[in-house]
C-alpha positions as CSV (number, residue, x, y, z in Angstrom):
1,X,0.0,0.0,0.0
2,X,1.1,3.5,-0.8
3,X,2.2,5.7,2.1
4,X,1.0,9.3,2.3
5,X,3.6,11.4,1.8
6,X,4.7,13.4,5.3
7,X,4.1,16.7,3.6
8,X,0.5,18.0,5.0
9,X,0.0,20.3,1.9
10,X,-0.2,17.7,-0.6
11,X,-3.7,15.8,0.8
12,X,-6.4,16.2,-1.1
13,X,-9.5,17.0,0.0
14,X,-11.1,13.0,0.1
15,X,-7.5,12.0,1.7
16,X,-8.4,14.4,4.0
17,X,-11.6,12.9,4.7
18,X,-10.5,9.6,4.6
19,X,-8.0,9.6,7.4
20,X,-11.0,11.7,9.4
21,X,-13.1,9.1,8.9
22,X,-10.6,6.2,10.2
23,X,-9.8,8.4,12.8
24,X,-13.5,8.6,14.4
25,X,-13.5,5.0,15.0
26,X,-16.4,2.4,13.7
27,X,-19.2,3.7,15.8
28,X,-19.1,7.6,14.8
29,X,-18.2,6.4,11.0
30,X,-21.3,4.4,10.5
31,X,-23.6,7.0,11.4
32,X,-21.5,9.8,8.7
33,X,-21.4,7.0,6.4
34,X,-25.7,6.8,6.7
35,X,-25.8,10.2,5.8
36,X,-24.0,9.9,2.3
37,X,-24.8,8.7,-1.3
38,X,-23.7,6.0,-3.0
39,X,-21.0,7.9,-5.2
40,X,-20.1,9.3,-1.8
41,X,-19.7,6.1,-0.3
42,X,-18.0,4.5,-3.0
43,X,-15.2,7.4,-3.7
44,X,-14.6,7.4,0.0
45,X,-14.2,4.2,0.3
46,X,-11.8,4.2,-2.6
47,X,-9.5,6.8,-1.0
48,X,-9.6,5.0,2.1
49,X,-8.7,2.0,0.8
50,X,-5.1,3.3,-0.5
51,X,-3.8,5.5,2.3
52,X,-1.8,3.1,3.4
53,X,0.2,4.3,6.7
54,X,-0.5,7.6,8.1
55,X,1.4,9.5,10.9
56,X,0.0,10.8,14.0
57,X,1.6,13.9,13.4
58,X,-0.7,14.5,9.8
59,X,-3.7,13.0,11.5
60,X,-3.4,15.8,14.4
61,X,-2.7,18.5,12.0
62,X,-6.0,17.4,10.3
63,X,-8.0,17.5,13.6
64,X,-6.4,20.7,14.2
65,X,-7.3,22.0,11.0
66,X,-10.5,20.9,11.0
67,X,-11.2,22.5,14.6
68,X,-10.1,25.6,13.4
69,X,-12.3,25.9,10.2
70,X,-15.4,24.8,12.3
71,X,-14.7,27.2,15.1
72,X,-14.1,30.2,12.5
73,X,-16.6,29.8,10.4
74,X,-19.9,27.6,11.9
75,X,-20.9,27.1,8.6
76,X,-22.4,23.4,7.9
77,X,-23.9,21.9,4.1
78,X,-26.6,20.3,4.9
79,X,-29.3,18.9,1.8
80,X,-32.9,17.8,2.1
81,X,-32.2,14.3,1.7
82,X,-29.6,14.4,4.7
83,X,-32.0,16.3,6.7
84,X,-34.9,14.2,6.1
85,X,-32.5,10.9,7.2
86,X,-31.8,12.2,10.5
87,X,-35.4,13.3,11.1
88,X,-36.8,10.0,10.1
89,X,-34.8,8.5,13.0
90,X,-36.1,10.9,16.0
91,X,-39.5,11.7,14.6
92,X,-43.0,9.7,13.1
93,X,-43.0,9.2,9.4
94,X,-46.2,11.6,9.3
95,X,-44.7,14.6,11.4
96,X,-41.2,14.5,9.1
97,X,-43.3,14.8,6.2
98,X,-45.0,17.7,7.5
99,X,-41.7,19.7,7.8
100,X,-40.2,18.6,5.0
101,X,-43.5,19.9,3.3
102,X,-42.7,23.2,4.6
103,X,-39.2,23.1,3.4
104,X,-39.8,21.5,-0.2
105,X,-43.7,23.5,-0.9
106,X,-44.4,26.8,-2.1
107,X,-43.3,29.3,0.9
108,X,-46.2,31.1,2.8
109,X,-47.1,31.3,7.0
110,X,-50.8,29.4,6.2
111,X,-51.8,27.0,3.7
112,X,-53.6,29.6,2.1
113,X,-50.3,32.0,1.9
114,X,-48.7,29.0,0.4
115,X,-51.8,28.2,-2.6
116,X,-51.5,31.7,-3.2
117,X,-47.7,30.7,-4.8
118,X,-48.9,27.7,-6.5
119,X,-49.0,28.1,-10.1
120,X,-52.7,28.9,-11.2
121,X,-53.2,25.9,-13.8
122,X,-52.0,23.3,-10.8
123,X,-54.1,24.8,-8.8
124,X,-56.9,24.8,-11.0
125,X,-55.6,21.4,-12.5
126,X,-56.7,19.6,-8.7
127,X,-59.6,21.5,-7.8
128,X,-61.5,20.8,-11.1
129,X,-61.8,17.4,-9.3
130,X,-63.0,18.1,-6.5
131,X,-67.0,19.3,-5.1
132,X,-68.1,22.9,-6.7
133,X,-68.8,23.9,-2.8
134,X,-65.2,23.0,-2.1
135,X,-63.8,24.9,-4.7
136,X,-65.7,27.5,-3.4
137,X,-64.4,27.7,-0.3
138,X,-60.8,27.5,-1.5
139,X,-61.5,30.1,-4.0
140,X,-62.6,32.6,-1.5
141,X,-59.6,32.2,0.9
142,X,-57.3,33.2,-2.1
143,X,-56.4,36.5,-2.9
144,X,-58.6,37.7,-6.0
145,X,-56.0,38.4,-8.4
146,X,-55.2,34.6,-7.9
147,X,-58.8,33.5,-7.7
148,X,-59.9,35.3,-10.9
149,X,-57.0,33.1,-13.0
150,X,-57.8,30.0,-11.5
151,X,-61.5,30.5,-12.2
152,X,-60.7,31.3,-16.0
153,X,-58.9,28.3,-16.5
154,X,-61.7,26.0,-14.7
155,X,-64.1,24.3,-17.1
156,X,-66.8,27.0,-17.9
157,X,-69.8,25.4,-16.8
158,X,-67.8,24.2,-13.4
159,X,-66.8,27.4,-12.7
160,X,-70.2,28.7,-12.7
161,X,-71.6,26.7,-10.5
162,X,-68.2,27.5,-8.0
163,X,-69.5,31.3,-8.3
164,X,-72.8,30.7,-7.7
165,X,-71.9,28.6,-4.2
166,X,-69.7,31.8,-3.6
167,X,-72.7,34.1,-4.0
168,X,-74.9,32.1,-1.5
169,X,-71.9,31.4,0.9
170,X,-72.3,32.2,4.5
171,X,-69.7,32.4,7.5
172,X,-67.8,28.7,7.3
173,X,-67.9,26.8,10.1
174,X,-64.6,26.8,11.6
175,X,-65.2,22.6,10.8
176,X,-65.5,22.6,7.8
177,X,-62.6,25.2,6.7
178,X,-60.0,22.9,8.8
179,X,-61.2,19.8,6.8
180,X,-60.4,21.6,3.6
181,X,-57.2,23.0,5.0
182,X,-56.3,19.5,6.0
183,X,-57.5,17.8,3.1
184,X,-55.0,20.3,0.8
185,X,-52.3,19.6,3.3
186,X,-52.3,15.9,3.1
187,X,-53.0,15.6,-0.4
188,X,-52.3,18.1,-2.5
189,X,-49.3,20.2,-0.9
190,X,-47.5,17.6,0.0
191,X,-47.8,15.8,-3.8
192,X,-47.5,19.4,-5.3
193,X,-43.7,19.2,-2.7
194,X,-42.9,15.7,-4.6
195,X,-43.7,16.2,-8.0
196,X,-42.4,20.1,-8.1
197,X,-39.1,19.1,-9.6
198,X,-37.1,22.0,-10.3
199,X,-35.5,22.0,-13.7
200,X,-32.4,21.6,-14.4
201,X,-32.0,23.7,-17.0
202,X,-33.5,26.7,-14.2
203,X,-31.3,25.4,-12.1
204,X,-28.2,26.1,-14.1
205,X,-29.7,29.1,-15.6
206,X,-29.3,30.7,-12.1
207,X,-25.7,29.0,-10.7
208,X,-24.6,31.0,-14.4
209,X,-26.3,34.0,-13.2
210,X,-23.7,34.1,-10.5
211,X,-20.3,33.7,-12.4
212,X,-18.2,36.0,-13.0
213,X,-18.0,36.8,-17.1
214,X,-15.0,35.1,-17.8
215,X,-16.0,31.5,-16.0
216,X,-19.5,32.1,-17.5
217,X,-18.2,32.7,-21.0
218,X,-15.9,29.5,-20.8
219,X,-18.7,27.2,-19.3
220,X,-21.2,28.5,-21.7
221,X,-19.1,28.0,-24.4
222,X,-17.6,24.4,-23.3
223,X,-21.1,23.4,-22.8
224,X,-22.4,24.4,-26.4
225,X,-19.2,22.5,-27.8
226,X,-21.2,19.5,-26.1
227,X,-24.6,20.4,-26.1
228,X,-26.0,23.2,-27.7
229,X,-29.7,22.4,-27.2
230,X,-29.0,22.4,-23.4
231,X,-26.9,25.8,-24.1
232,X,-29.6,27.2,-25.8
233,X,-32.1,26.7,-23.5
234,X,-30.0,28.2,-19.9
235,X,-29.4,31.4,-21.8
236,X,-33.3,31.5,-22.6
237,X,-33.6,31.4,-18.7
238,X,-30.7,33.7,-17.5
239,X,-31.8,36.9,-16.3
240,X,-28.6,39.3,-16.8
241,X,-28.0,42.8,-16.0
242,X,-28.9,43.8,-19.6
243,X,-32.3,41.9,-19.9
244,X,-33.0,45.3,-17.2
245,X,-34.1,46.9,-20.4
246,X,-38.0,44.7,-19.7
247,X,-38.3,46.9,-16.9
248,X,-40.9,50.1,-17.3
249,X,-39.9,53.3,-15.6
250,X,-41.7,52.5,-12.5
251,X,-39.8,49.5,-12.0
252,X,-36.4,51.4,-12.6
253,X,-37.4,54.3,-10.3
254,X,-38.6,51.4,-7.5
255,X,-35.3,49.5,-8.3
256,X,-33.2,53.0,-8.2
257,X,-34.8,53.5,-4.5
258,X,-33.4,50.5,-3.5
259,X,-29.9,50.3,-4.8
260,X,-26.8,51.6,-3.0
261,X,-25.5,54.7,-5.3
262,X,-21.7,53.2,-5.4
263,X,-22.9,49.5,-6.1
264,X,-25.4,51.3,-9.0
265,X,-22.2,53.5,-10.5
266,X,-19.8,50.3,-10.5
267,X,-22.4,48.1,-12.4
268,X,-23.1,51.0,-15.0
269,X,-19.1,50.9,-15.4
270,X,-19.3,47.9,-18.1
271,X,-23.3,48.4,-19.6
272,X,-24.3,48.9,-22.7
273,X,-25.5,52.8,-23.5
274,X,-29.3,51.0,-23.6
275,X,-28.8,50.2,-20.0
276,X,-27.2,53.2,-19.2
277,X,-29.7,55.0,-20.5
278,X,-32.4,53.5,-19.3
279,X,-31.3,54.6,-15.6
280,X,-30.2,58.0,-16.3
281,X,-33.8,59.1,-17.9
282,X,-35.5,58.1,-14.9
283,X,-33.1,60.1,-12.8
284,X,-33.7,63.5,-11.7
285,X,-31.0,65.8,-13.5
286,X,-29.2,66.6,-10.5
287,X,-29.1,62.6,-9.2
288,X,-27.8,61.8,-13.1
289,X,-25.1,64.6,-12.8
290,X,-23.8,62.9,-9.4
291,X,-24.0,59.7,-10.5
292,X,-21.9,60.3,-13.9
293,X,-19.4,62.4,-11.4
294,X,-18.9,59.1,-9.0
295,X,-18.6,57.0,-12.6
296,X,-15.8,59.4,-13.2
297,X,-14.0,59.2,-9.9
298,X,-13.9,55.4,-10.0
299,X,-11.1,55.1,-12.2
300,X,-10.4,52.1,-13.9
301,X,-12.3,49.1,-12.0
302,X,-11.8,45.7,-11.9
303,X,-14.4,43.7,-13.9
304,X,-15.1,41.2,-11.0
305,X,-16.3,44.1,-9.2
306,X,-18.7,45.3,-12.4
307,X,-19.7,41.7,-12.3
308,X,-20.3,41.3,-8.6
309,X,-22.5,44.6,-8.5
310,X,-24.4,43.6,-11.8
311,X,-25.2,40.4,-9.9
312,X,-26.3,42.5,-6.7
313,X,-28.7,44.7,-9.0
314,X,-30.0,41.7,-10.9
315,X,-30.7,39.8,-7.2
316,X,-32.4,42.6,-6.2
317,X,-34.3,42.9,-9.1
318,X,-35.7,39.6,-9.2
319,X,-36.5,39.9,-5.3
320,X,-38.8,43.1,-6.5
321,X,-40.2,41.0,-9.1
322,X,-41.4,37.8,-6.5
323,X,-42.7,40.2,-4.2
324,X,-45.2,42.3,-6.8
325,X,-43.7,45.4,-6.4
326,X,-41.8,45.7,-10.0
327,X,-42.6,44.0,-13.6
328,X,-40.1,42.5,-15.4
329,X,-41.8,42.0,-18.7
330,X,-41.4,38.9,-21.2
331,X,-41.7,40.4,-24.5
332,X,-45.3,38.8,-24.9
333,X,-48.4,40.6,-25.5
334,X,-50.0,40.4,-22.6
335,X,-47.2,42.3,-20.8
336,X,-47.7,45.2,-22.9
337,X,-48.7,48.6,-21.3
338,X,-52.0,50.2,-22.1
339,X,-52.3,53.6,-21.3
């Protein structure tokens, strides 16, 4: 068996692991070992496997080590899956699906807070199912925004008859609403927490959204050599700094409320003149004038930092967007303005 060489430096990070893991002892293993995939398992194992003879001086350096970066830092990766095995063996089967319903569904305080973020044609989808007086009930907890595009997507004739029980509804008996609330716990919400899959495509759209240009450039490029339908479809899905153009003036002005004036004039270091634009005309003159002025006084500036306060905007923008409070239009007709 191959020795690991007396030099601390050269481990590598599943080494490292490795002689952590033999040092623990087979009690304290087992239960890490639980908490791992397969690949996990199996790589680990591997490494393991072929350490051969290890000094006590590198396995205390690695305890040290480890102490310090635990003690600096308290930061943990934890997943669902990891969190859902240790809650499995302290809690009933029932109560962890609960929480992990909370974690996994749409967020919201109340079951109705959380329907309120579930698409409108999954909503709709489920309660064309279910009794017209049940419907009823569910569509007038909603807010009406979200009630009036579920109705329109409900079979005509079904809707109807769900208005009319709303027109002769009284007070609910506090009964009855928890029976519904349960009922939508139990079965819908927590196969709406299963099947809602994110995409992976979405997903990668967003870890691109957070590279810096050069590592973006390189992946994007790397990964169109390999698959350019897959390519195709992330840059559909990123939102950059320049797709800020699909904002109306409102939404600048509420985005330009919220931004911090030094973050805003580093970003507007490396945009186009449409973006540029775009901010200063919904600027008073006077906030323009200063804003051009800090531009000025930044010098030269490192394009991480142009990056990193693009991606700040962008964040922010998007936060504005889930909340209501801005529009970030699609290019579709329905998003047009009609004045």
């Amino acid at each position: 068996m191959a020795r690991v060489k007396e030099d601390y430096r050269s481990l590598s990070g599943p080494q490292k692991a490795g002689i952590m893991m033999l040092s623990l002892g087979e009690e304290h293993s087992v239960k890490l070992f639980s908490m791992m995939g397969d690949d996990e398992i199996k790589e680990l194992s591997q490494v393991m496997a072929s350490l051969g003879t290890v000094s006590s001086s590198i396995v205390e350096r690695l305890f040290v080590e480890f102490a310090d970066q635990l003690s600096s830092t308290g930061s943990l990766v934890g997943s669902v899956d990891t969190t859902e095995r240790l809650l499995m063996k302290s809690l009933p089967k029932d109560r962890v699906q609960q929480i992990l319903e909370e974690i996994r569904g749409p967020a919201g305080r109340t079951m109705w807070d959380k329907l309120g973020n579930v698409n409108e044609a999954v909503l709709a989808n489920y309660l064309k199912n279910e009794y017209p007086q049940t419907v009823a009930v569910v569509v007038a907890k909603i807010k009406p925004d979200h009630a009036a595009r579920v109705l329109s997507i409900l079979p005509e004739n079904f809707a109807m008859e769900v208005v009319m029980r709303m027109l002769r509804m009284e007070a609910v008996q506090k009964e009855v609403l928890d029976g519904v609330e349960k009922t939508l716990r139990t079965e819908f919400m927590t196969n709406l927490a299963r099947t809602q899959r994110r995409d992976a495509h979405e997903m990668m759209a967003d870890i691109f959204n957070n590279l810096d240009r050069n590592a973006e450039n390189r992946f994007m490029s790397a990964l169109e050599e390999r698959n350019r339908e897959s390519a195709e479809k992330i840059k559909a899905l990123m939102f950059t700094f320049e797709d800020l153009v699909r904002l109306d003036a409102s939404g600048v002005q509420t985005l330009l409320r919220q931004v911090e004036k030094d973050k805003l004039a580093l970003a507007l270091k490396g945009a186009s003149d449409a973006i540029k634009d775009l901010f200063f005309k919904n600027m008073s003159e006077r906030a323009g004038k200063m804003l051009r002025e800090d531009m000025e006084a930044q010098g030269p500036v490192r394009l991480r930092d142009v990056d990193q306060a693009q991606s700040l905007i962008v964040v922010m923008a998007k936060e504005l967007a889930a909340s209501g409070q801005i529009v970030i239009s699609e290019g579709r007709e329905e998003d047009e303005l009609v004045y």
